[in-house]
C-alpha positions as CSV (number, residue, x, y, z in Angstrom):
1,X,-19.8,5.2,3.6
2,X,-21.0,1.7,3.0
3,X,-24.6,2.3,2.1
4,X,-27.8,0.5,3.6
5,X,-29.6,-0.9,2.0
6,X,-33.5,-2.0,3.0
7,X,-33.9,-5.4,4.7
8,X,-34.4,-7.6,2.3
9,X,-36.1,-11.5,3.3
10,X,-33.9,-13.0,6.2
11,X,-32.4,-15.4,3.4
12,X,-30.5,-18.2,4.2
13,X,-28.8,-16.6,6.8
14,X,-32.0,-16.4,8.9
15,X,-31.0,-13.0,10.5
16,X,-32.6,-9.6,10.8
17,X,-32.0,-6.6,12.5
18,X,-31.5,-6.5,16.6
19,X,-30.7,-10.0,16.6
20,X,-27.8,-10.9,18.6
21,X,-25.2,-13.2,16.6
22,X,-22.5,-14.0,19.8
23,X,-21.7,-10.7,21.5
24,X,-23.1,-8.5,18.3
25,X,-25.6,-6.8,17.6
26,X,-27.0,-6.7,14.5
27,X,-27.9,-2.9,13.0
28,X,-28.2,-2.3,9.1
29,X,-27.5,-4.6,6.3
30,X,-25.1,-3.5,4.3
31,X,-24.8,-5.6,1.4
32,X,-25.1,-8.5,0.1
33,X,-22.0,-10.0,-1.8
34,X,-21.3,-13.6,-3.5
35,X,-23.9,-15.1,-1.6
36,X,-22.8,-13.6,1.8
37,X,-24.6,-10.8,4.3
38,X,-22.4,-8.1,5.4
39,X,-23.8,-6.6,8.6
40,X,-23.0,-3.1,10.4
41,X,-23.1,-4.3,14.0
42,X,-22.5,-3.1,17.7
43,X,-20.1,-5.1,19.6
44,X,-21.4,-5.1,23.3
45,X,-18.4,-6.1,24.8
46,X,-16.0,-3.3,23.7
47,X,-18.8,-1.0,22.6
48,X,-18.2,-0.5,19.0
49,X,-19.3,-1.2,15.6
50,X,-17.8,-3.5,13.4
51,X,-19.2,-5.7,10.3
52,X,-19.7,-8.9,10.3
53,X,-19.9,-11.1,7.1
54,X,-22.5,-13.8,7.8
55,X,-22.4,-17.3,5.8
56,X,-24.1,-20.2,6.2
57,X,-22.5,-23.2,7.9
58,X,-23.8,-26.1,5.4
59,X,-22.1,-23.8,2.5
60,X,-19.3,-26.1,0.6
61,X,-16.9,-23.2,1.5
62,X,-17.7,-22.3,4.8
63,X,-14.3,-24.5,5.5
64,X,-12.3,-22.7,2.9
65,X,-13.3,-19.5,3.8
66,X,-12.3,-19.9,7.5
67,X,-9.1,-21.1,6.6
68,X,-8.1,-18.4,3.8
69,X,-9.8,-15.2,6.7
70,X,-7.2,-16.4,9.7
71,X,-4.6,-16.4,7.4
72,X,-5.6,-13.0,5.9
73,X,-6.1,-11.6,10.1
74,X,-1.8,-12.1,10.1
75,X,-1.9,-9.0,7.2
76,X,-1.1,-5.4,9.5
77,X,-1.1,-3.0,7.0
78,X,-3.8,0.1,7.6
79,X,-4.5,0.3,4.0
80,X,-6.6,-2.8,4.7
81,X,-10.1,-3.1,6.4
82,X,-8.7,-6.3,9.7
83,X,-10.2,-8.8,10.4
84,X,-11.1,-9.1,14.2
85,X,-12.4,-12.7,14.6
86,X,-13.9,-15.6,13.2
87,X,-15.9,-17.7,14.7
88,X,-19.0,-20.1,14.2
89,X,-22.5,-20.4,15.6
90,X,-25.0,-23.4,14.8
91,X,-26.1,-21.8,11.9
92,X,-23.1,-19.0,10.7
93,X,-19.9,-18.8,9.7
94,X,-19.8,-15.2,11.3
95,X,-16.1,-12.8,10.0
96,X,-16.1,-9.9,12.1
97,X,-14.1,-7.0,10.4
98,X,-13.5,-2.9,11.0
99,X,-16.1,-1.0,10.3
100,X,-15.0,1.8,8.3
101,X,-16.9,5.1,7.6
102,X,-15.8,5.9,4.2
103,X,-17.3,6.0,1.0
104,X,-17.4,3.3,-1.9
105,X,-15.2,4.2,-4.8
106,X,-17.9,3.1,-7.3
107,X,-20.2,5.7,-5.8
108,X,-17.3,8.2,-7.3
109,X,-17.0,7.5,-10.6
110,X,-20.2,8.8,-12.6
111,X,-17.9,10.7,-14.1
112,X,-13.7,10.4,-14.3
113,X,-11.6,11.5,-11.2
114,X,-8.6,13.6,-12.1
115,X,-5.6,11.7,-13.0
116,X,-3.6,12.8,-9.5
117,X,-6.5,11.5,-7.5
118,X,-6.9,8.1,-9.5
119,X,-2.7,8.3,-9.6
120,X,-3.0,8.2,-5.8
121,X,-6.0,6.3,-5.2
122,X,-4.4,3.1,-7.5
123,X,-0.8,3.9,-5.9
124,X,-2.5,3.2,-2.1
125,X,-3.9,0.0,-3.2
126,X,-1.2,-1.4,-5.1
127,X,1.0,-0.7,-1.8
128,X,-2.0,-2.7,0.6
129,X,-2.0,-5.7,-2.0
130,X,2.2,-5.7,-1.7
131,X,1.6,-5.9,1.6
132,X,-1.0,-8.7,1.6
133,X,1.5,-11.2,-1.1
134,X,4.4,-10.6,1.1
135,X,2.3,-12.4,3.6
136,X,1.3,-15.1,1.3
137,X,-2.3,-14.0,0.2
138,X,-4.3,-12.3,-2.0
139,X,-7.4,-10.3,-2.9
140,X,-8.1,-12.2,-6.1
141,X,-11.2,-9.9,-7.0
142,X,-10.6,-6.3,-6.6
143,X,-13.3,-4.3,-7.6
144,X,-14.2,-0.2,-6.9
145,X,-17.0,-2.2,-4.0
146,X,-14.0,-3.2,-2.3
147,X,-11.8,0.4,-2.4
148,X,-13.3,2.2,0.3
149,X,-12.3,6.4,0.3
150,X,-12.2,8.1,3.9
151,X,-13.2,11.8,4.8
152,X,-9.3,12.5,5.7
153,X,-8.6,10.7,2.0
154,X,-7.4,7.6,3.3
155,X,-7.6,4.4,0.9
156,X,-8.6,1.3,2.4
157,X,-9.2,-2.0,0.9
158,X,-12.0,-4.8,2.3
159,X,-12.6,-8.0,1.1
160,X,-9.2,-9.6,2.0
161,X,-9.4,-13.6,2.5
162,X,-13.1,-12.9,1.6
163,X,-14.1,-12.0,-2.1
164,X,-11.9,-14.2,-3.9
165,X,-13.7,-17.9,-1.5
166,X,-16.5,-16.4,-1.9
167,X,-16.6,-15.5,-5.9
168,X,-13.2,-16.8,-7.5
169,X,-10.5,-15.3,-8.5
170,X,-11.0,-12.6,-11.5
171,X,-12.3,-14.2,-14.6
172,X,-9.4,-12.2,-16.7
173,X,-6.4,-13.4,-14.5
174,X,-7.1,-17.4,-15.7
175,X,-7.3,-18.2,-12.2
176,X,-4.1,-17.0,-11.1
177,X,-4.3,-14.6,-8.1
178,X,-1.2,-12.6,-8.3
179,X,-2.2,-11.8,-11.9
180,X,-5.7,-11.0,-10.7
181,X,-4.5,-9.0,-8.2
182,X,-2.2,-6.6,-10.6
183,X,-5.0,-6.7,-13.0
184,X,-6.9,-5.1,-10.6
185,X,-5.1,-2.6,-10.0
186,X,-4.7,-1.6,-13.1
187,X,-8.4,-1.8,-13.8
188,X,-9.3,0.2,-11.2
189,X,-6.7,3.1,-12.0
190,X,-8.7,2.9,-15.9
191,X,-11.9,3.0,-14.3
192,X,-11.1,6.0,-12.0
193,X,-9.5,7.5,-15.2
194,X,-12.2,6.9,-17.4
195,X,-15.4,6.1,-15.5
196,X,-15.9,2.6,-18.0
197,X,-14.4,-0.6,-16.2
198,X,-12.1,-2.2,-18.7
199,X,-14.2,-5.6,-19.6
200,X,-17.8,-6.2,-19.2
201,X,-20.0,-3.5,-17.3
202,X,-19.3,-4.1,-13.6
203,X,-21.1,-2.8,-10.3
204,X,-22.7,0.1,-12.5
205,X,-19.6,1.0,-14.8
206,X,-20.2,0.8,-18.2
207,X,-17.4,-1.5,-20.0
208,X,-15.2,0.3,-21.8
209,X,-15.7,0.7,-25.6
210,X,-13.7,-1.7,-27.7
211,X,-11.4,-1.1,-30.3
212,X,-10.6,-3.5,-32.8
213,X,-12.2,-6.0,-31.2
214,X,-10.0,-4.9,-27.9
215,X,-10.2,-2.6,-24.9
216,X,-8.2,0.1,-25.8
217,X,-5.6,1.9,-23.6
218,X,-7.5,4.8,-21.2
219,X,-6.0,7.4,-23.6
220,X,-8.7,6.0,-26.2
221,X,-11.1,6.7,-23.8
222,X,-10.0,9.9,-22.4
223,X,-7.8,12.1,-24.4
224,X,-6.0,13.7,-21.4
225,X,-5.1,10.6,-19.7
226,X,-1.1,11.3,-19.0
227,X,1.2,9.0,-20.9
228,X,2.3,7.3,-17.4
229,X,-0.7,6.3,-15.9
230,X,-1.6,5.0,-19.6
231,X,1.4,2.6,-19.9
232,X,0.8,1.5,-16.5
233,X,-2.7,0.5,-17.8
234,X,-1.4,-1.4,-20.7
235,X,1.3,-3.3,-18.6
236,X,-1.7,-4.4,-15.9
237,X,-4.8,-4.4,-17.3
238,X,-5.2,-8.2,-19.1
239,X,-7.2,-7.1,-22.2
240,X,-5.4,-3.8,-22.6
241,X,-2.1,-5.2,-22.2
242,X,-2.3,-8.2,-24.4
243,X,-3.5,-5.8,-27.5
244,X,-0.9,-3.8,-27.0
245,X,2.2,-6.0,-26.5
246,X,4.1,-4.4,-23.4
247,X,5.8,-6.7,-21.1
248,X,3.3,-6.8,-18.1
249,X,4.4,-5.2,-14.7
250,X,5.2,-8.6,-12.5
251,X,5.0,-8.0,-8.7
252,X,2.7,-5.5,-6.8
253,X,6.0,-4.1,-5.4
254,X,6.3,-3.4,-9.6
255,X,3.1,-1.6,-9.4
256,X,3.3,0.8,-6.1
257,X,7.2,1.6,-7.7
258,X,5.6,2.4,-10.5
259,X,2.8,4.6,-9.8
260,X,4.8,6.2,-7.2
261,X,7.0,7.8,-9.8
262,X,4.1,9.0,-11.3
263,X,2.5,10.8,-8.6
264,X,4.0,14.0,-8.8
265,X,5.0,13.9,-12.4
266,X,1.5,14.7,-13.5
267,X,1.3,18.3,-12.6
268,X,4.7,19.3,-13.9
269,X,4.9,21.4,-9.7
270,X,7.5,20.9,-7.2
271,X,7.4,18.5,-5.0
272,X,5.9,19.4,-1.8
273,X,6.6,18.4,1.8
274,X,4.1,15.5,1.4
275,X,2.0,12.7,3.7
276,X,4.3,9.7,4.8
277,X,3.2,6.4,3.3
278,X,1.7,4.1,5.7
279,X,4.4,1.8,6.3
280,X,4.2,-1.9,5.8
281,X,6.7,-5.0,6.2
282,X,9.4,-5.0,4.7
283,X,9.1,-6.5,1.7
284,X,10.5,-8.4,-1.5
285,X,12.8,-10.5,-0.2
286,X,13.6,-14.3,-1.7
287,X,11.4,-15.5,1.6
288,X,8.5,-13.5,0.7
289,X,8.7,-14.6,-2.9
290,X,9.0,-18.7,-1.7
291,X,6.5,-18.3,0.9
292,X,4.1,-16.5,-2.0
293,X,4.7,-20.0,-4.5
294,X,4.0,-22.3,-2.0
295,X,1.2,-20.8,-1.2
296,X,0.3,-20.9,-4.8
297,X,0.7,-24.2,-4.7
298,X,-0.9,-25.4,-1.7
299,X,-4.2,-23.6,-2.7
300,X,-4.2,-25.5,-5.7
301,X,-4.1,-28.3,-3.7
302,X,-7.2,-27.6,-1.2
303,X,-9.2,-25.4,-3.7
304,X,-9.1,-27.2,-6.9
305,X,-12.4,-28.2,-6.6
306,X,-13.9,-24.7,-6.2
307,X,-12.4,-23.7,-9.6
308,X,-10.1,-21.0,-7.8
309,X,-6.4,-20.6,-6.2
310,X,-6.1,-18.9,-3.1
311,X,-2.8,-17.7,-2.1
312,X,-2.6,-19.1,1.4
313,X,0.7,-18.9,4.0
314,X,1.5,-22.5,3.5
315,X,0.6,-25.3,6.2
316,X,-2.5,-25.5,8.8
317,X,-2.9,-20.8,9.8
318,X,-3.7,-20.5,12.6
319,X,-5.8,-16.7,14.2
320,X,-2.5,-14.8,15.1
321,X,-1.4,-14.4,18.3
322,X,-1.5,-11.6,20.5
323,X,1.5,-8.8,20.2
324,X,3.3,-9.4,23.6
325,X,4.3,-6.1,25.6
326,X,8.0,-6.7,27.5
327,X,7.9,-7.0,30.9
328,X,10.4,-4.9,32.4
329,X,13.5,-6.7,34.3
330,X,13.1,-6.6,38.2
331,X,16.7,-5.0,38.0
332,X,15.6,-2.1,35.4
333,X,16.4,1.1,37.9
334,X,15.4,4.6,36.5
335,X,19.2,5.5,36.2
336,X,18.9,3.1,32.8
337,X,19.5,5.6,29.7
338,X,15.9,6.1,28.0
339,X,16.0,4.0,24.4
340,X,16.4,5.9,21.3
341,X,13.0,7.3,20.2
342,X,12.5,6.8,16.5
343,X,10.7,10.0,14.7
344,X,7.9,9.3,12.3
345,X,8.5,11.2,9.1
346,X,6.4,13.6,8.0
347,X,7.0,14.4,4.8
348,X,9.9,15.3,2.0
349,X,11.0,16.6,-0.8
350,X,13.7,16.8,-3.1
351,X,16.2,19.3,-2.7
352,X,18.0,21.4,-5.7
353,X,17.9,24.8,-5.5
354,X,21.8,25.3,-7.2
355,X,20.6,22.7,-10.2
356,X,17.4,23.2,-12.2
357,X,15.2,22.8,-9.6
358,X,13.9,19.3,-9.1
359,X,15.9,15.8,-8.4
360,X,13.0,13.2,-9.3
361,X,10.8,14.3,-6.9
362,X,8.0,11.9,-7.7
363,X,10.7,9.2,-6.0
364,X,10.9,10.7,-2.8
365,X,8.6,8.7,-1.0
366,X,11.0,5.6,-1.9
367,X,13.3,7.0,0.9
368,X,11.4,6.3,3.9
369,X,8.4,3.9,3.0
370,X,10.2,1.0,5.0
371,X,11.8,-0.8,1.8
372,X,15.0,-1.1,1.1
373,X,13.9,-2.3,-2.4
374,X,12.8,1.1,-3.4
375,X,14.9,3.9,-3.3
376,X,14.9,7.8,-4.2
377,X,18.1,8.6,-6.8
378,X,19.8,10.9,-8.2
379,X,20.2,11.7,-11.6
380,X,22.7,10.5,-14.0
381,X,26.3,13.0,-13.3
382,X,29.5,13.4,-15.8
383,X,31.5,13.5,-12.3
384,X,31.6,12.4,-8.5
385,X,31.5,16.0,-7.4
386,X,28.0,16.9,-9.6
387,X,29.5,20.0,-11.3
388,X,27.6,21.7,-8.5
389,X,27.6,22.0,-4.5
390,X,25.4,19.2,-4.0
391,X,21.8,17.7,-3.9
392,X,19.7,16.5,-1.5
393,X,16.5,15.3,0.2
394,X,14.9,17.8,2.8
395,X,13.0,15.4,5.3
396,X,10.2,17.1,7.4
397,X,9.7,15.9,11.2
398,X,6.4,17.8,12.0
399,X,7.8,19.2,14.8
400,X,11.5,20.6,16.5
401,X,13.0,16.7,17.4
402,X,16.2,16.3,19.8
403,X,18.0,14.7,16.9
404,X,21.0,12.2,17.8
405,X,21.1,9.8,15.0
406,X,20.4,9.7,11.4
407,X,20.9,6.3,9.7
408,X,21.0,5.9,5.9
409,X,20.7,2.8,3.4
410,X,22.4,4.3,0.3
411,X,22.2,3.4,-3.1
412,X,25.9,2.2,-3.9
413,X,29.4,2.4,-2.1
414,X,31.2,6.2,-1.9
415,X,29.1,8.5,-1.2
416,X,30.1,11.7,0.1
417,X,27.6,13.5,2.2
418,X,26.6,15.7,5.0
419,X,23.4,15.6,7.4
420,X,22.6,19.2,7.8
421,X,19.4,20.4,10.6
422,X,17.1,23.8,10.6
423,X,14.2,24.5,12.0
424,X,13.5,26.8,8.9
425,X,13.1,24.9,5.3
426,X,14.7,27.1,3.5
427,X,16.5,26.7,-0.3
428,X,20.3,28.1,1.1
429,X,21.9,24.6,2.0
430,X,24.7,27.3,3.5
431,X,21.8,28.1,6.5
432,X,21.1,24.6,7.8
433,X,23.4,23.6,11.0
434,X,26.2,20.3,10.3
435,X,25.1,17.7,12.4
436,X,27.7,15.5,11.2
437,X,29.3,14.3,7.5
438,X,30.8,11.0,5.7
439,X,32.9,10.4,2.8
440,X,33.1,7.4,1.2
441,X,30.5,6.3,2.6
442,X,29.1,2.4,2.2
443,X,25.3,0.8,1.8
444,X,24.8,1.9,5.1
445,X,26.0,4.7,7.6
446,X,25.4,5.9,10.9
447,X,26.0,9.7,11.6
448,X,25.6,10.4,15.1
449,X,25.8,14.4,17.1
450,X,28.0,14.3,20.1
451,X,25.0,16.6,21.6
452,X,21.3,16.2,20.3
453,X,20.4,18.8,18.3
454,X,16.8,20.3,18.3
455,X,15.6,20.6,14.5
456,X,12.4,20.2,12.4
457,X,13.9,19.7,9.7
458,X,16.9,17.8,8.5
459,X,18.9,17.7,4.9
460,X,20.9,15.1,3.6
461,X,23.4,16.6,1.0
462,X,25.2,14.7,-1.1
463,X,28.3,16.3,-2.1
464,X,30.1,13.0,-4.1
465,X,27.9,9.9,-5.9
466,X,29.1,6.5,-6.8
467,X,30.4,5.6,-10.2
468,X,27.9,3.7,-11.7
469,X,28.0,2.8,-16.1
470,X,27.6,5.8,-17.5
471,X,28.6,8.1,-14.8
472,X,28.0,8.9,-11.3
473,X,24.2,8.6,-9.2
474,X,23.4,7.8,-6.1
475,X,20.6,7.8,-3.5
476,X,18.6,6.9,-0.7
477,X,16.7,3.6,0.3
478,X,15.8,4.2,3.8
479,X,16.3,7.2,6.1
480,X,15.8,6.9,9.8
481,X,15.9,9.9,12.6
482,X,16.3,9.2,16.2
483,X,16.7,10.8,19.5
């Protein structure tokens, strides 16, 4: 977990342990970080700890770094440690964030992680930083301090609307915070690959040896590093990827697509019924992209002085507002038909067991991460009818579901396709129950039972692809199971 460390002087903060800062308590100190205190404290009022990140008022950013953690609060994304609150006393800028009970990924790496767990660990903070820049902000200094790894295996990232006010944006990104942020990424997959941090020795980890005159690829660090993971280092990693010439990945959406194709393909294995990724917003679209520029831009504007560019949402933020619960209508009666229950997804795989086996399994999670941008396909076919039965996607519920509707965003228009249900994940397609079927079907389709069936388990088989140049693949962008 994040570590105490002993008291050190009250500094300029003036605090110490037991003193009360608003409603908080303060416990253990945790850290100290670019100038500012982070605190394990007690809330009184809802009885739990948090951390609270203490900075003196009379700093020249105190003003910035209010501004930047309000706008970072709007960010819902589990990946990343919230912000709670922000307020002021006569002598603190007080942020109060989660307190989380996992472990810093610096403490891990004394020695390399195998590539699946850095695969994984990279692939979960590459999809919290998407999340972040479709809001309009990012972390600008991502550093293993800042990757936090739970008991359960969970990836979180802290330091959002914090570290990048507080220290500036990553000396290797020139400033610019999207580049900072995919170089981070990048860096930390190398430095959980490798144990050396590619550039000078950071937070304990010796720098990576140079080459040339360079940092060299992980490979030249590690001999077993698996050629994806590798070129996803040399496409992210500022150093790496200017020695070796490949055209640099260019949006964290880039990035999580990217290592999530990779996740599975290290081990050569099937694809097994795996964890749903935490869903986010929806993401990539043209807004997102605008609303990212101008916030570019208008951090330029405000933070020029401090040397660093903040991505911001653009305009004065303001501390979200509370979620609002609907108030049922006075005429609501309890003959009204219940509302369609959506099911959370479990897990998939893919499904081949009359081809060779596999369908690009490590795209699966693609199908139901909440992004139409990202999809699972097919392979490449000579013909619209495979040369076999079919091939599929076998989603996993968790549990027998009354299952009434199944809606699918498709890759392409004409696919041909059944929605099959079992309570029994077996390999014979012929054992699953029809729920219902579609032929030609568009981007999107509805398949609805005329009675709910009860399933764990439900099988999309497509029977007929899309022509596409070359030949005939189609796909999955979204799935979605209802009652």
């Amino acid at each position: 977990m994040w570590p105490s460390i002993p008291c050190v002087s009250e500094h300029r903060t003036g605090v110490a342990p037991n003193r009360q800062v608003g409603r908080f308590t303060l416990a253990d100190l945790v850290e100290e970080r670019h100038g500012c205190q982070v605190w394990r404290a007690v809330d009184s009022t809802l009885n739990r700890e948090v951390a609270l990140w203490l900075v003196p008022r009379d700093e020249e950013l105190a003003a910035d770094l209010r501004l930047s953690t309000r706008t970072a609060a709007t960010v819902d994304d589990r990946r990343i440690v919230r912000i709670l609150d922000v307020f002021d006393t006569d002598e603190l800028l007080v942020v109060v964030t989660e307190w989380c009970s996992g472990e810093v990924l610096r403490d891990h790496l004394a020695e390399p992680l195998p590539p699946a767990e850095a695969n994984r660990i990279a692939y979960e903070v590459a999809g919290a930083i998407e999340s972040a820049h479709a809001h309009g902000i990012a972390h600008g200094l991502l550093r293993p301090s800042n990757v936090l790894v739970c008991q359960d295996g969970e990836v979180r990232v802290t330091g959002l609307g914090l570290d990048a006010v507080l220290a500036g944006v990553d000396p290797a990104a020139d400033g610019d915070p999207v580049r900072a942020d995919l170089h981070g990424v990048g860096a930390l997959l190398y430095a959980c690959l490798t144990a050396r941090w590619p550039g000078p020795e950071t937070e304990g980890i010796a720098a990576a040896p140079e080459v040339a005159g360079s940092v060299p690829p992980p490979s030249r660090v590690r001999a077993d590093i698996p050629e994806p993971l590798d070129e996803f280092c040399a496409r992210t990693v500022v150093p790496v990827g200017a020695a070796r010439g490949r055209r640099p990945v260019a949006s964290a959406a880039q990035a999580r697509e990217a290592l999530g194709a990779s996740l599975t393909d290290l081990t050569g294995e099937r694809h097994p019924i795996t964890p749903r990724p935490v869903a986010a917003e929806r993401r990539g679209s043209w807004v997102a992209r605008l609303a990212l520029g101008m916030g570019v831009l208008l951090a330029v504007l405000v933070l020029g002085g401090l040397g660093w560019r903040l991505l911001g949402s653009g305009g004065e933020a303001a501390a979200p507002a509370p979620s609002a619960t609907p108030t049922p209508s006075p005429s609501a009666t309890a003959e009204e038909a219940p509302k369609p229950v959506t099911y959370r997804i479990a897990g998939a795989r893919d499904f081949d067991p009359l081809g060779n086996g596999e369908e690009n399994p490590g795209r699966v999670p693609f199908a139901y991460d909440d992004d139409k941008n990202t999809a699972w396909r097919t392979v490449t076919y000579y013909n619209k009818s495979l040369d076999k039965p079919g091939v599929g996607l076998l989603v996993d519920l968790g549990a027998p579901r009354a299952i009434g509707r199944v809606v699918l965003h498709l890759v392409g228009n004409g696919t041909d396709l059944q929605v099959l249900t079992s309570n029994d994940p077996g390999n014979d397609p012929r054992d699953y129950d029809v729920m219902a079927q579609a032929t030609e079907a568009g981007e999107k389709v509805t398949l609805k039972s005329p009675d709910p069936t009860s399933a764990r388990y439900v099988l999309v088989w497509l029977t007929g692809l899309p022509q596409v140049d070359g030949g005939w693949r189609g796909g999955i962008r979204e799935i979605t199971v209802t009652s």
